[in-house]
N, C-alpha and C positions, 0 to 999 in steps of 0.2 A: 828605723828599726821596725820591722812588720812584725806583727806578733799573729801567733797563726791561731793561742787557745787562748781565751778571756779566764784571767786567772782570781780575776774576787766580783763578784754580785755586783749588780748596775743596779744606779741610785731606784728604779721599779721595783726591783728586788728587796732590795732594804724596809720600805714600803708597804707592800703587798701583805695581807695575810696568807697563812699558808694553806689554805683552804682556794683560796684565787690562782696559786701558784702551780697545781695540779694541772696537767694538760689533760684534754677529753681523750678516748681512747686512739683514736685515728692518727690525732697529734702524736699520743706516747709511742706509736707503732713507727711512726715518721721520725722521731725524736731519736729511738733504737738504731735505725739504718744509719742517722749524720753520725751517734756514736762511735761507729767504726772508722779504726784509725785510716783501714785503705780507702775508705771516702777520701781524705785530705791528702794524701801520699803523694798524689800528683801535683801539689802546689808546696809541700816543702824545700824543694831546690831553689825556689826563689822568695824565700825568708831568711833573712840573714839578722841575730838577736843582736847583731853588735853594732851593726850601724843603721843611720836614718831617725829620723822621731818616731814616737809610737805614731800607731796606730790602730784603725778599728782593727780587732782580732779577726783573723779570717774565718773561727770559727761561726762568728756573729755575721757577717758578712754573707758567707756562703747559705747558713740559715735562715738569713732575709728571705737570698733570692729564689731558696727552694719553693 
């Protein structure tokens, strides 16, 4: 099962104060563009929620390797 959006906070998140959690401006501006859903559109044809084990969310994924 591929899961394409991370749907609850990763154990850093939990963690973190929310003063750390703030990205710098450049990030938030880079952060704006992954938001949009036509960024991912091209990889929802091969996510399927029903089968397979999870896995890493491709939106975590694809965030890496920008």
């Amino acid at each position: 099962m591929f899961r394409t959006v991370g749907d609850q906070p990763t154990l850093w998140e939990a963690f973190l104060p929310d003063e750390l959690q703030r990205l710098p401006v450049e990030l938030a501006r880079v952060d704006v563009l992954l938001d949009d859903p036509r960024f991912f559109a091209p990889f929802v044809p091969f996510f399927d929620p029903r089968q397979g084990r999870p896995s890493t969310p491709m939106e975590t994924y694809l965030r890496l390797m920008f």
